[in-house]
N, C-alpha and C positions, 0 to 999 in steps of 0.2 A: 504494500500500500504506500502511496507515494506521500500520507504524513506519517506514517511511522520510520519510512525510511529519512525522509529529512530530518526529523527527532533526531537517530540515529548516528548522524552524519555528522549532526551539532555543527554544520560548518556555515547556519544562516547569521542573522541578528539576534540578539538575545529575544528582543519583544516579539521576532516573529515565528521563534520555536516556541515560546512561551504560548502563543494563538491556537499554535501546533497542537498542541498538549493539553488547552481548552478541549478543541474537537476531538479528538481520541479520548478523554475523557464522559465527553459527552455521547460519543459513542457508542461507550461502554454502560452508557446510563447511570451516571454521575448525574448529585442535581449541583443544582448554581453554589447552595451551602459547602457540599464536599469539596467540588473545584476548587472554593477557595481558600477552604484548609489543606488544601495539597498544593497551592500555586501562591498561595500568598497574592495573592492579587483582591483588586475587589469586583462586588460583586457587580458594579457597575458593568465593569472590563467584563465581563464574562460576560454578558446580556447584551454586549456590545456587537462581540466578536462574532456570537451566535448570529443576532442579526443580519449583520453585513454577511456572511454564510448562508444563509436562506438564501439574500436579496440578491447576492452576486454572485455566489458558489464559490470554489476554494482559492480562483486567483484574488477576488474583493478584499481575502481575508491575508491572505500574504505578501501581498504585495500594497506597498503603502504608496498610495496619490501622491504625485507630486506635490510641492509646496509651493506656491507664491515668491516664495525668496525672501532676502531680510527686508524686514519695515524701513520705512524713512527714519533716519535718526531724528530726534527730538533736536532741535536748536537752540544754540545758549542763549537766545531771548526767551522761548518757551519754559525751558528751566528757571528762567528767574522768577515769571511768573508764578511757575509752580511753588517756588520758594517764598513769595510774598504770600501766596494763598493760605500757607502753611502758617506763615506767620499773623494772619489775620485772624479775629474770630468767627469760629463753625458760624453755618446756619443756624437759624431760632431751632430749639428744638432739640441742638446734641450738644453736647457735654462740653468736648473735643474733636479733633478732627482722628478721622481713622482713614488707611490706605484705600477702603474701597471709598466711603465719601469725598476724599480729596481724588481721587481719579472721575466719579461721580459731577462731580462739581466743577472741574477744568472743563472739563467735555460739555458742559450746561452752560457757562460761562464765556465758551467759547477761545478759553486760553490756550489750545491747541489743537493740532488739527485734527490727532490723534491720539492715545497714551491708554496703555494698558499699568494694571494694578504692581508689575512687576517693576516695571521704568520708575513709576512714582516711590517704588521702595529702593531703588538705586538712588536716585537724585534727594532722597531722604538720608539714607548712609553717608555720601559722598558730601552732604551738607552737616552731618552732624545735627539733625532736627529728629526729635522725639515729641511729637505734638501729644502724646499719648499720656506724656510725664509732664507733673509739673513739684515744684519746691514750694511746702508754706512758713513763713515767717510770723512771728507774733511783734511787732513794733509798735511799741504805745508814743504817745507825741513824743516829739525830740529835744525836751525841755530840760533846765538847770536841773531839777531833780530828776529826772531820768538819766542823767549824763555822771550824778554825782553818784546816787546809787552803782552804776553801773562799773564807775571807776573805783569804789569799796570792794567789788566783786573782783573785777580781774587784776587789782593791789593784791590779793589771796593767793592767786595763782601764782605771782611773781615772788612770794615767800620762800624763802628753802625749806624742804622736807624734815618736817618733826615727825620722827617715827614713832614718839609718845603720845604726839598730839597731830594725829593723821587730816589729811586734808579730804573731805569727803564731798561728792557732788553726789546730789540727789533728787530724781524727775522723778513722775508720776503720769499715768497713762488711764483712763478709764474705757474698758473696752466689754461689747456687748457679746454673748456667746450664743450660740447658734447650732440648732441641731438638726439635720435634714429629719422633714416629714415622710420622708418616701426612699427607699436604696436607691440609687443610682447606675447607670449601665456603666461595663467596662467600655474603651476602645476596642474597635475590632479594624480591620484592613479595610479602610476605606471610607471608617465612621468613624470620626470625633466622638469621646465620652461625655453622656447625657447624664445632668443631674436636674432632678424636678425642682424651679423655681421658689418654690412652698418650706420656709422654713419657721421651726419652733423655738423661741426664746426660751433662754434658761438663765435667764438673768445677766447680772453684770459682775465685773471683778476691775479691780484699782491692779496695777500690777507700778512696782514699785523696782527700781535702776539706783545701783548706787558703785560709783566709782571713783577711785582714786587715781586723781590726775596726775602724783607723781609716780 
């Protein structure tokens, strides 16, 4: 049989023995679940593969379509764009900006001609921009007593170390605990792990940090 002999032979593409080994599978009356404890793939790809097989027969499935060829590169006016966009705030609505909104939104906006979700996570790296993250500060007005205060505290730090008389810092944190209402799935190949939205309060707890700065 001309897929067990290419199996065989192992001298194709990885992902088109891989098809290979779909169909002989399925063959053998394998369902889409077994396939994919035996191919690691998912079960998309496998409901994929079979399709195009009906629809084409065995060349559809081995031999892959030409491509298009590479996209236009993006332009370094485009990217600055992108980088303003980044720096602006989201639409009403969200939070922050995420990769697929900020690609979402260029394309709406018209700031480029084109740009997939992966280009916008390059020109994200390459700029050192994490819209996802942010830093919060607590700063009360910037007055003589906040200023005199502040300089009594870090005159402390500039002390030398009394091993008798240890120098202690000490924060406090109030945090809520949280118990899923419902198990949650593992990962499987192909699916992200689901956990159900729904959860049960179990109160709260002070959790207490205490360090010596020298």
């Amino acid at each position: 049989m001309k897929l067990q002999s290419l199996v065989n032979r192992g001298e194709n593409k990885a992902r088109v023995l891989t098809r290979a080994r779909m169909l002989l599978l399925s063959e053998q009356g394998k369902t889409i679940v077994q396939i994919v404890d035996v191919l690691g793939v998912a079960p998309d790809t496998v409901q994929r593969t079979r399709t195009r097989y009906r629809e084409g027969g065995l060349e559809a499935v081995l031999l892959d379509k030409p491509r298009s060829g590479r996209p236009k590169k993006i332009t370094e006016q485009e990217i600055q764009r992108i980088v303003a966009l980044v720096c602006s705030h989201p639409p009403e609505g969200y939070a922050r900006w995420s990769i697929g909104l900020l690609t979402k939104e260029a394309m709406a906006r018209q700031l480029v001609n084109a740009i997939g979700e992966s280009t916008v996570g390059h020109i994200l790296r390459d700029h050192r921009l994490k819209p996802w993250r942010e830093k919060k500060w607590c700063v009360p007005k910037l007055n003589e007593e906040y200023r005199d205060r502040m300089e009594d505290i870090l005159s402390c730090y500039e002390e030398p170390d009394h091993p008798e008389e240890p120098l202690i810092a000490v924060d406090e944190v109030s945090k809520q605990l949280l118990a899923d209402k419902r198990p949650g799935r593992p990962c499987r190949p192909g699916k992200v792990a689901r956990q159900d939205y729904e959860y049960a309060r179990q109160g709260t707890r002070n959790l207490f940090v205490m360090v010596s700065p020298h």
